[in-house]
ROSE-4610 file (N, C-alpha, C; in Angstrom, 1 decimal, always signed):
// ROSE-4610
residu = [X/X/X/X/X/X/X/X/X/X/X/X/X/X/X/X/X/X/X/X/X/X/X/X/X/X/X/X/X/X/X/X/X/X/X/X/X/X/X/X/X/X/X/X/X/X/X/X/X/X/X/X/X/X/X/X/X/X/X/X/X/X/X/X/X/X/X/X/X/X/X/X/X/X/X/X/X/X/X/X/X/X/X/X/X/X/X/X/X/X/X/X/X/X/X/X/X/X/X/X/X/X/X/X/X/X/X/X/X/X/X/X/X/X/X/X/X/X/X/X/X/X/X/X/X/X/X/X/X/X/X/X/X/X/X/X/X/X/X/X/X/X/X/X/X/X/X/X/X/X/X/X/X/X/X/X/X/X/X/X/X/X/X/X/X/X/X/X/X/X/X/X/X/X/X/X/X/X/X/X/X/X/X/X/X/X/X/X/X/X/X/X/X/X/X/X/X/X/X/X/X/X/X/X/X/X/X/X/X/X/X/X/X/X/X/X/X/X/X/X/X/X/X/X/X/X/X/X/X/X/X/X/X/X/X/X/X/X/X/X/X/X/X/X/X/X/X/X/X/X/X/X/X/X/X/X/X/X/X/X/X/X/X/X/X/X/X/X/X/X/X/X/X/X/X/X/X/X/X/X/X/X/X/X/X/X/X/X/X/X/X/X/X/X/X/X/X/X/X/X/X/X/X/X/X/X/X/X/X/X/X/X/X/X/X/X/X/X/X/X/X/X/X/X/X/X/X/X/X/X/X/X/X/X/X/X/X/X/X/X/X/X/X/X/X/X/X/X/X/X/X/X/X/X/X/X/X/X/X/X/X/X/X/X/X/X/X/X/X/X/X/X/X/X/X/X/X/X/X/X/X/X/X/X/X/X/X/X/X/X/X/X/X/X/X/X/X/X/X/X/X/X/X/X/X/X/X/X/X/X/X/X/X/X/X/X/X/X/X/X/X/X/X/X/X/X/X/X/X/X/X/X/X/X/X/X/X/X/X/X/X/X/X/X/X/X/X/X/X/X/X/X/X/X/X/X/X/X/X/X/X/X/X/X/X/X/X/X/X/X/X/X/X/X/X/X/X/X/X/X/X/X/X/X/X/X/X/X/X/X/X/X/X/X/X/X/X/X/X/X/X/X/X/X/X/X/X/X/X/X/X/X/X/X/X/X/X/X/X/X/X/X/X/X/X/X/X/X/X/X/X/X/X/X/X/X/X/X/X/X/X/X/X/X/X/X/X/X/X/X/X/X/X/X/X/X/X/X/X/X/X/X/X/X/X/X/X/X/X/X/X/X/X]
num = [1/1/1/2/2/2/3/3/3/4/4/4/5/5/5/6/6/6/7/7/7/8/8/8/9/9/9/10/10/10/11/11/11/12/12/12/13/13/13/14/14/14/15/15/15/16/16/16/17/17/17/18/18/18/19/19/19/20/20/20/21/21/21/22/22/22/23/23/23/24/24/24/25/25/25/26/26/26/27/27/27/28/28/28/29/29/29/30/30/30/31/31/31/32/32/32/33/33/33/34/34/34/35/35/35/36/36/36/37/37/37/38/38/38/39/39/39/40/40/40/41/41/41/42/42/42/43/43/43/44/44/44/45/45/45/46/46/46/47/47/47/48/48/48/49/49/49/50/50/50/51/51/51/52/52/52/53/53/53/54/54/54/55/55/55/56/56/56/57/57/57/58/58/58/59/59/59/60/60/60/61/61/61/62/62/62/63/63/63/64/64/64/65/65/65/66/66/66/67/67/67/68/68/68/69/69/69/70/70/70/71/71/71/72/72/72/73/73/73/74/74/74/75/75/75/76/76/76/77/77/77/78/78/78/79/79/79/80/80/80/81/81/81/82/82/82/83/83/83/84/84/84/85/85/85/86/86/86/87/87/87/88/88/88/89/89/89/90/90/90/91/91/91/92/92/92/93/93/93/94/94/94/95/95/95/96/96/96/97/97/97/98/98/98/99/99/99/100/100/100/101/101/101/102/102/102/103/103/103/104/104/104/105/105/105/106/106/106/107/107/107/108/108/108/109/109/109/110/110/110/111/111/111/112/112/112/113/113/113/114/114/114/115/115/115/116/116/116/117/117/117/118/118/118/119/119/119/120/120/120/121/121/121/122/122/122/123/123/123/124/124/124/125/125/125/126/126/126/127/127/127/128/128/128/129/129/129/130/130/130/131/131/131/132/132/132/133/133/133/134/134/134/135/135/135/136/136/136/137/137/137/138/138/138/139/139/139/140/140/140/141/141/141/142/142/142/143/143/143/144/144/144/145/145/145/146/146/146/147/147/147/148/148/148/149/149/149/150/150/150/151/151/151/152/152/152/153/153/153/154/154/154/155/155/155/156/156/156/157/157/157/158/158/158/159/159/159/160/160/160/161/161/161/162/162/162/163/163/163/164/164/164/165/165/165/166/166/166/167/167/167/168/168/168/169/169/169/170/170/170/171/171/171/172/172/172/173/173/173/174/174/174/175/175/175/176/176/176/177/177/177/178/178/178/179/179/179/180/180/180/181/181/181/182/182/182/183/183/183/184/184/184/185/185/185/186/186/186/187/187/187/188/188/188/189/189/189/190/190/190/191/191/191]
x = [+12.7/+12.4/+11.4/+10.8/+9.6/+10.0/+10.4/+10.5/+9.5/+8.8/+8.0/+8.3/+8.2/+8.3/+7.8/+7.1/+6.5/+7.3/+8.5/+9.7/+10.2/+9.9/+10.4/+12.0/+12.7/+14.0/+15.0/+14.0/+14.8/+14.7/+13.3/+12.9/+13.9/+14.3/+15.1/+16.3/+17.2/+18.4/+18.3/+17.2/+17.1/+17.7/+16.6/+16.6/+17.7/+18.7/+19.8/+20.9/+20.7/+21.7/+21.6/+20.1/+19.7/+20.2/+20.3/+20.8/+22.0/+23.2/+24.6/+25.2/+24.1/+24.5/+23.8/+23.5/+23.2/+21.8/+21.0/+19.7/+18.6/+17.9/+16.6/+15.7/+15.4/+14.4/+13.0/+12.0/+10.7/+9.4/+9.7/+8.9/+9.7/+8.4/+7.9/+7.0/+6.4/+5.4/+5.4/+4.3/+4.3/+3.7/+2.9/+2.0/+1.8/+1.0/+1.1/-0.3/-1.0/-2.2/-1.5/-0.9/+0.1/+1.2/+1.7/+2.4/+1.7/+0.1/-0.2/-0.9/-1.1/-1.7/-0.6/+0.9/+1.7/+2.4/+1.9/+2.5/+1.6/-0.1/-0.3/-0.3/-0.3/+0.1/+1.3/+2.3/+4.0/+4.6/+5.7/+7.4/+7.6/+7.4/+8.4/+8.5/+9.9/+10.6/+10.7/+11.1/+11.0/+10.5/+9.6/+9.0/+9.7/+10.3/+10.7/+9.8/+9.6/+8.6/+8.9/+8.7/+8.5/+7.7/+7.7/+6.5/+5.5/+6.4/+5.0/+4.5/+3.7/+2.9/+1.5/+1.4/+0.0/-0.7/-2.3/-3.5/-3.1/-1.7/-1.8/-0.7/-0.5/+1.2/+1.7/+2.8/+3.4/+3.5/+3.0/+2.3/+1.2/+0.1/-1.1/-0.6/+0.3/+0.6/+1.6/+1.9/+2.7/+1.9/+1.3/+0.4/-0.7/-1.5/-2.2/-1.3/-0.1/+0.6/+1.3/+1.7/+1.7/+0.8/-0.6/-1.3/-2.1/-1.3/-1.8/-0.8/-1.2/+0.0/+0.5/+1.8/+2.9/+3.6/+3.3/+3.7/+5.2/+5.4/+7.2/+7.6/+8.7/+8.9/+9.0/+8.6/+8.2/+9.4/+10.3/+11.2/+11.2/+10.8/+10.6/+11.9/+11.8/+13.2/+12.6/+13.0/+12.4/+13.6/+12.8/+13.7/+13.0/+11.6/+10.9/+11.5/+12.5/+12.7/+11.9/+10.5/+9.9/+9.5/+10.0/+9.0/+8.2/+7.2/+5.7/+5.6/+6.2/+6.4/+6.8/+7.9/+8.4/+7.7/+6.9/+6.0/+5.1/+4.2/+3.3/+4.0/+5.1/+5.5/+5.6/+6.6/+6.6/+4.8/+4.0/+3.0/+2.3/+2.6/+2.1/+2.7/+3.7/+4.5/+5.7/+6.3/+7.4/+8.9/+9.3/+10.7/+12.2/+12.1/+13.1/+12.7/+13.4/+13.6/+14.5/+14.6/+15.8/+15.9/+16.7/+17.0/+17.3/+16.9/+17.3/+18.8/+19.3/+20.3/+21.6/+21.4/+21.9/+22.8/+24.3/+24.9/+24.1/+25.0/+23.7/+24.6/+25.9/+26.9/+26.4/+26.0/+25.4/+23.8/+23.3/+21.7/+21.5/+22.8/+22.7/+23.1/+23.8/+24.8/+23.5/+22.4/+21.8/+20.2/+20.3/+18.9/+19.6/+21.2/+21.0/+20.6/+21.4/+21.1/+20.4/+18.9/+17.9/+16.8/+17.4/+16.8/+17.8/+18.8/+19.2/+19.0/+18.2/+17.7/+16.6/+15.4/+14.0/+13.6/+13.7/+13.6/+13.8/+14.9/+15.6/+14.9/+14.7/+14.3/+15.3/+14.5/+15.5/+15.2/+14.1/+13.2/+13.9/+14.3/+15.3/+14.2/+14.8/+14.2/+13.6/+12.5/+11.8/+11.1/+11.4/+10.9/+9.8/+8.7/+7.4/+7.3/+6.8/+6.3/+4.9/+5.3/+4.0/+2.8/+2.2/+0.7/+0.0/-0.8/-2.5/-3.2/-4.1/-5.0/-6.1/-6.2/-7.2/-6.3/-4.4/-3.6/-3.8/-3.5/-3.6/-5.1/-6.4/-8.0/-7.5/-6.8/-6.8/-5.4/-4.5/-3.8/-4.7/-5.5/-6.1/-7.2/-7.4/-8.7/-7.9/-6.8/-5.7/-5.5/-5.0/-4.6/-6.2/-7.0/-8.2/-8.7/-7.4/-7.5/-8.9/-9.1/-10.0/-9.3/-10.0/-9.3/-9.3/-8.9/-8.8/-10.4/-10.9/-12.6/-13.4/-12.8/-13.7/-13.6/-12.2/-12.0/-12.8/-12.3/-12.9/-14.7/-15.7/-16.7/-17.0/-16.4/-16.0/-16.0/-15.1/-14.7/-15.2/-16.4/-16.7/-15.7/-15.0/-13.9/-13.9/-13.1/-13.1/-11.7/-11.7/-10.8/-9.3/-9.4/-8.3/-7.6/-8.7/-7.8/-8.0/-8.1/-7.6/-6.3/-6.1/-5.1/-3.8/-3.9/-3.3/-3.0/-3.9/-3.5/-2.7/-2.4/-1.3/+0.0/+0.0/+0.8/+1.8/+1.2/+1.9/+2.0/+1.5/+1.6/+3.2/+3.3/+4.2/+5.5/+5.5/+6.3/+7.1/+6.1/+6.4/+7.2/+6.3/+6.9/+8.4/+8.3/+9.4/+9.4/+8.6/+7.9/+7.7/+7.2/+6.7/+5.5/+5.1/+3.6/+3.2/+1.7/+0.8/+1.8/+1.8/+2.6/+3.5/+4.9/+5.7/+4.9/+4.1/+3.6/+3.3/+1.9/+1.8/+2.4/+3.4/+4.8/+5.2/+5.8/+6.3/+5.4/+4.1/+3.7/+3.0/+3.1/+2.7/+4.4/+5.3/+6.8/+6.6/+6.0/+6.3/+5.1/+3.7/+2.8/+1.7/+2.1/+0.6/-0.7/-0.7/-1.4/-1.4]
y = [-19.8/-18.4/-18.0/-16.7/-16.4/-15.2/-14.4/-12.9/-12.1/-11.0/-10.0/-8.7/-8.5/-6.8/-6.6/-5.1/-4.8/-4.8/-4.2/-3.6/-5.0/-5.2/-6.5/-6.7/-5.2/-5.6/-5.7/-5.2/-5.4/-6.6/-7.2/-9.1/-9.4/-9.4/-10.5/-9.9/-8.9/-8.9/-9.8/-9.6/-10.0/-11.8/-12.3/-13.4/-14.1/-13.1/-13.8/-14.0/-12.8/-12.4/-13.8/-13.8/-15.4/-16.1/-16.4/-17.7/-18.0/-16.8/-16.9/-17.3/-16.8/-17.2/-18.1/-19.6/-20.7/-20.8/-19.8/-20.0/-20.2/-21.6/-21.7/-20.6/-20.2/-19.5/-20.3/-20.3/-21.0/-20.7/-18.9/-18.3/-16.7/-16.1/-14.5/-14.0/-13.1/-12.6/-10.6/-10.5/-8.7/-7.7/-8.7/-8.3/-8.9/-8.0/-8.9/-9.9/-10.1/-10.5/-11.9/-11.9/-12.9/-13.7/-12.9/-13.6/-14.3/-13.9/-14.4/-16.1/-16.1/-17.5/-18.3/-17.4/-18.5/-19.7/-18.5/-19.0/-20.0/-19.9/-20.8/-22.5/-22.0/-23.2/-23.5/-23.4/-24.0/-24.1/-25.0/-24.9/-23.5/-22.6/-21.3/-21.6/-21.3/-21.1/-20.1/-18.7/-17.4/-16.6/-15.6/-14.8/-13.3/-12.7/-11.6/-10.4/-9.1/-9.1/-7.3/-6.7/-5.3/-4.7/-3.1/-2.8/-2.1/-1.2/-0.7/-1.4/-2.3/-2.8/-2.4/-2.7/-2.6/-4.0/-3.7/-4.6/-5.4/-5.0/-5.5/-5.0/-4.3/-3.9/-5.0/-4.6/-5.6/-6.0/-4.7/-4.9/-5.9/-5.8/-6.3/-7.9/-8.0/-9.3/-10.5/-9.8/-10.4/-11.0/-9.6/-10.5/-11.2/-11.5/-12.5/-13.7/-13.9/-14.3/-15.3/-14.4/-15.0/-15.8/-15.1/-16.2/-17.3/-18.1/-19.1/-20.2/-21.2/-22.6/-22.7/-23.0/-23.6/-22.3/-21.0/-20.0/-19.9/-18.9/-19.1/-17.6/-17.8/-16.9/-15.5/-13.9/-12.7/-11.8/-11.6/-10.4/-9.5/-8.1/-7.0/-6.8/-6.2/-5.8/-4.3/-3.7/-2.2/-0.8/-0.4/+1.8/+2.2/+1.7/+2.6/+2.2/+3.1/+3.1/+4.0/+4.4/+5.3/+4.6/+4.6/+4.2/+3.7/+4.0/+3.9/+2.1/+2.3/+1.2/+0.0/+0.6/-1.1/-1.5/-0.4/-1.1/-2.0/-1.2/-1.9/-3.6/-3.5/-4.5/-5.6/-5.4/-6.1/-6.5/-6.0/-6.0/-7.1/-6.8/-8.1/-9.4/-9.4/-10.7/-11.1/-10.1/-10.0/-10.0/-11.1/-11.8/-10.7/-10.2/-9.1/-8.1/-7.1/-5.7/-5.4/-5.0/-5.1/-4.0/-3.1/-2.1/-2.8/-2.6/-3.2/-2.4/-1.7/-1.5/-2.3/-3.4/-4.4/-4.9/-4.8/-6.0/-7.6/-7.9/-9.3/-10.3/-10.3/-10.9/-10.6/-9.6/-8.8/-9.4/-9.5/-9.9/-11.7/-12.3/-13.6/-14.3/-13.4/-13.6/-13.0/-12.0/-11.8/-13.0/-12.9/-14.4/-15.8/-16.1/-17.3/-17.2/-16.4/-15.8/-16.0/-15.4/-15.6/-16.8/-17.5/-18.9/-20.2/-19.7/-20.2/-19.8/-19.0/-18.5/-17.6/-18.3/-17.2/-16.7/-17.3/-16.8/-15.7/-15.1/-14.1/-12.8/-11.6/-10.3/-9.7/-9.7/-9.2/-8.1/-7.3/-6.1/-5.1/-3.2/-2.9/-2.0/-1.5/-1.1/+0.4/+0.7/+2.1/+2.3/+3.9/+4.8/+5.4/+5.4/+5.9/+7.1/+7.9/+8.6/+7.7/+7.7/+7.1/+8.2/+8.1/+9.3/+8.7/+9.3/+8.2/+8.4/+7.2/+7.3/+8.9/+9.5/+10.4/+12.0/+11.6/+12.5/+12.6/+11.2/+10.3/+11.3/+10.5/+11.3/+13.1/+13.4/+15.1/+15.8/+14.7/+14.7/+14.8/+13.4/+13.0/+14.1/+14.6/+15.8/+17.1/+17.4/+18.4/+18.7/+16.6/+16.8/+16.7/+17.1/+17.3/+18.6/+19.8/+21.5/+21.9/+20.8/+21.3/+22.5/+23.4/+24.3/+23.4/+24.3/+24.3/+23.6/+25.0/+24.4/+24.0/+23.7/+22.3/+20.9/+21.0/+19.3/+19.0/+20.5/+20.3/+20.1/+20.5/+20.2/+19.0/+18.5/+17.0/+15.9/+16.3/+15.4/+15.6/+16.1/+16.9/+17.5/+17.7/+18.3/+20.1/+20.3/+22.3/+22.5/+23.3/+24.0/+23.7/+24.5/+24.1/+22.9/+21.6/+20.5/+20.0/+20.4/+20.2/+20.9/+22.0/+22.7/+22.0/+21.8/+20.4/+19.3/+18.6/+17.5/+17.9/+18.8/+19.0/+19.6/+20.5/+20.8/+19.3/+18.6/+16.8/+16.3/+16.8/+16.0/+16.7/+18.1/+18.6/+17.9/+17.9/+17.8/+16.1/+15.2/+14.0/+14.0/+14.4/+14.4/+15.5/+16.6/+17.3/+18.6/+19.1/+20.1/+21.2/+22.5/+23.5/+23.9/+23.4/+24.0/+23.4/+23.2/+22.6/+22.0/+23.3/+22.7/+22.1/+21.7/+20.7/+20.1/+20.0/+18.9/+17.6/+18.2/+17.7/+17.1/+17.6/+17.4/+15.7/+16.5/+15.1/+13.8/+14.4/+13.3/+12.3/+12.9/+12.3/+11.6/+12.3/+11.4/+10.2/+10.5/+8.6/+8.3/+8.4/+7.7/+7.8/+8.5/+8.8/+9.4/+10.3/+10.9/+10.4]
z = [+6.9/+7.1/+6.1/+6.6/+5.5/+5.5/+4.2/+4.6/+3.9/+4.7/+4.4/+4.1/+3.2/+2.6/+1.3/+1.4/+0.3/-0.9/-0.7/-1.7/-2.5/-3.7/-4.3/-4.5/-4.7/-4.3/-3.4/-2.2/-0.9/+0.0/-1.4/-0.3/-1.0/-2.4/-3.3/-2.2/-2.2/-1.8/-0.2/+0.6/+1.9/+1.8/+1.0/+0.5/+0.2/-0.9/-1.0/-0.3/+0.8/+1.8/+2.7/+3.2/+3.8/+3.3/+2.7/+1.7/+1.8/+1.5/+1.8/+3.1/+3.7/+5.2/+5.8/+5.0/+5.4/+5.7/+5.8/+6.0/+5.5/+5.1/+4.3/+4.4/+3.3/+3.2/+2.5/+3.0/+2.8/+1.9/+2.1/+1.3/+1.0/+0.8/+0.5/+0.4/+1.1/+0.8/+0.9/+0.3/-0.4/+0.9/+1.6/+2.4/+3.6/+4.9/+5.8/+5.5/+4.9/+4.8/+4.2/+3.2/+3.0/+3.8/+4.4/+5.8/+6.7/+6.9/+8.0/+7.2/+5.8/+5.5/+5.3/+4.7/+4.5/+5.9/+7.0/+8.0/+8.7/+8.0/+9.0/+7.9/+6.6/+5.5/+5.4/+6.3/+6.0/+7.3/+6.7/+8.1/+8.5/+8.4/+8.6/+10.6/+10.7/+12.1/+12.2/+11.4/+11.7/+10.7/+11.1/+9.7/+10.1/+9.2/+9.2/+8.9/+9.1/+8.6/+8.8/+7.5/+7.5/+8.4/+8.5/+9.3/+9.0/+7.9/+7.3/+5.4/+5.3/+4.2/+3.9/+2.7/+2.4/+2.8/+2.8/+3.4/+4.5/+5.4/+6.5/+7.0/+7.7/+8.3/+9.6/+9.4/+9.9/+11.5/+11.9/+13.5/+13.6/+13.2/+12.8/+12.1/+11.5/+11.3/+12.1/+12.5/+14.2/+14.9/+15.7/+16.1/+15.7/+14.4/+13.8/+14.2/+13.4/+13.4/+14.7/+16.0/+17.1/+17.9/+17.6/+18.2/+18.1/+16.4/+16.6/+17.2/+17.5/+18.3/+17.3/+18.1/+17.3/+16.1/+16.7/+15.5/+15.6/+14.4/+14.5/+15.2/+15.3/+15.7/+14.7/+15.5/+14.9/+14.9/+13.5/+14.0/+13.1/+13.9/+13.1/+11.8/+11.1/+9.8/+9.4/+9.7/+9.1/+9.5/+9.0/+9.2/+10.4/+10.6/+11.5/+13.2/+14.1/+15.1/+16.2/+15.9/+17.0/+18.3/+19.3/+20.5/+20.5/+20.3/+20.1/+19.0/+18.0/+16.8/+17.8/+18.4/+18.7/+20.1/+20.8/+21.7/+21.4/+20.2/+19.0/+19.1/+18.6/+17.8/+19.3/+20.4/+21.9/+22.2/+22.1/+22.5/+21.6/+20.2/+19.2/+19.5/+20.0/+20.1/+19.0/+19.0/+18.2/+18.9/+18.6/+19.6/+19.2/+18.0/+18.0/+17.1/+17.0/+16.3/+15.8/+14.5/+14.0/+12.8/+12.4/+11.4/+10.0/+9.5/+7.6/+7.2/+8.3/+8.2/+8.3/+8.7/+9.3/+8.5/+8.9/+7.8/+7.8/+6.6/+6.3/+7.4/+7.8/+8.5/+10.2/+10.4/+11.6/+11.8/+10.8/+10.7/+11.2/+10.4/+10.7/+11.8/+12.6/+13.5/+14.8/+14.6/+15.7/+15.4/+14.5/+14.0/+14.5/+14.5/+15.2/+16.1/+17.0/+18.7/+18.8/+18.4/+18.7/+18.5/+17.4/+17.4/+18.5/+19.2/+20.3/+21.2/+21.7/+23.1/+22.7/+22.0/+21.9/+22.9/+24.6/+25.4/+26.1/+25.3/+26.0/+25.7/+25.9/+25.5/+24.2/+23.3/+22.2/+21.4/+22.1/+21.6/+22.3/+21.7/+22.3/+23.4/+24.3/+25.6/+24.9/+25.3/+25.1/+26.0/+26.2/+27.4/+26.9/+27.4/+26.8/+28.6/+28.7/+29.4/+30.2/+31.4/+32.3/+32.8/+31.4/+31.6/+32.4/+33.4/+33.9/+32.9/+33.1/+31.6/+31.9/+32.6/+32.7/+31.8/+32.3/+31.6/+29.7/+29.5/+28.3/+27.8/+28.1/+27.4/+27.6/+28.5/+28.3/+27.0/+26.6/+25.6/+24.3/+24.6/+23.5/+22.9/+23.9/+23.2/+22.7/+23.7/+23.4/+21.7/+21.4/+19.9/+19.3/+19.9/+18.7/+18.9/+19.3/+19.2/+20.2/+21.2/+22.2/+23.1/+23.3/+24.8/+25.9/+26.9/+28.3/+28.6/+28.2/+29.1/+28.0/+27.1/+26.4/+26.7/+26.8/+27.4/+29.0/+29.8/+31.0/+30.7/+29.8/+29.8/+29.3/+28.6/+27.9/+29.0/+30.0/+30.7/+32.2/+32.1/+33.3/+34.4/+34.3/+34.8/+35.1/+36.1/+36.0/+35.5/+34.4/+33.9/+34.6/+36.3/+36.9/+37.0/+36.4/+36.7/+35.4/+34.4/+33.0/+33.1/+33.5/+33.4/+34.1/+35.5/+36.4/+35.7/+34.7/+33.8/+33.1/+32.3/+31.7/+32.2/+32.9/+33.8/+34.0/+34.3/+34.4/+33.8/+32.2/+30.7/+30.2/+30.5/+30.2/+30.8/+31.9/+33.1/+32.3/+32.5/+31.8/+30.7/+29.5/+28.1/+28.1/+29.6/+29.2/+28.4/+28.1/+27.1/+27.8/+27.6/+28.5/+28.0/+26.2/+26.4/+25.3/+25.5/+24.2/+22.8/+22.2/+20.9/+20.5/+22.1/+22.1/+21.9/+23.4/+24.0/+22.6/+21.6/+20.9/+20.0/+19.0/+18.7/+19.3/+20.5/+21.1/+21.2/+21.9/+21.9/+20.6/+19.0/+18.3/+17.8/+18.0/+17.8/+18.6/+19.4/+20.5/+20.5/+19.9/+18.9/+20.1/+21.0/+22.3/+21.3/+20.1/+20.2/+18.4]
């Protein structure tokens, strides 16, 4: 195993916890920029890997990571549970998700699992709102304090159906007006 994190004493404690519970550990690294050479210069079978680091977070190193042949397998270890993150992360090619909250007994017990059946889905389910992308560009100008008939001139659009796009952005996300809207949708990383 290779584990990633910025925090030097939460890799040592990670480390030794691996260790107690039978598992080679192979490396370390501070960064994902570091994760992604050690992994293509070594054995590693699974890289663990924070999510937010410096000169490379840990999304962005997954999938570097994932797509070369013969990569190991990618399992998130972090605090960050938003939607949005662990979509990021499924989309990189990251075989699990996992809270640093984790007993180390709990941790080792779901890392065999999953080096006994990497096949399986082991990323946890997230509900993202199904925007059309035309809802999505009228979000997206929204959070850039456009009005009504800015966006509609933006997007050549009339007002009324700027207004209709959101009316369905709200509806979606659950909101009743703009400043939820926005809110929420920067909580689940749309915006």
């Amino acid at each position: 195993m290779l584990v990633v994190d910025d925090h030097p004493l939460f890799r040592m404690g990670l480390v030794m916890a691996l260790r107690s519970e039978g598992f080679e550990v192979v490396g370390e690294a501070e960064n994902g920029r570091q994760a992604v050479e050690r992994c293509r210069h070594g054995e590693v079978d699974v890289v663990l890997l924070d999510v937010r680091m410096p000169e490379l977070d840990g999304v962005a190193a997954c999938r570097a990571i994932t797509a070369e042949p013969g990569a190991p397998l990618a399992v998130m270890l972090t605090t960050f549970d938003e939607p949005a993150v662990i979509q990021a992360a499924r989309q990189a090619g990251a075989t699990a998700y996992l809270s640093k909250e984790t007993e180390p007994r709990e941790l080792a017990r779901v890392l065999r699992s999953v080096l006994a059946d990497p096949e399986r889905d082991w990323m946890p389910k997230v509900s993202l709102p199904d925007l059309t992308p035309r809802e999505g560009e009228v979000l997206r100008w929204l959070a850039q304090g456009l009005s009504n008939k800015a966006i509609a001139a933006r997007l050549g659009l009339s007002p009324d159906t700027v207004k209709d796009h959101l009316e369905n952005v709200y509806r979606k996300l659950e909101v009743r007006d703009r400043v939820s809207a926005l809110r929420k949708a920067a909580e689940l990383g749309l915006v």
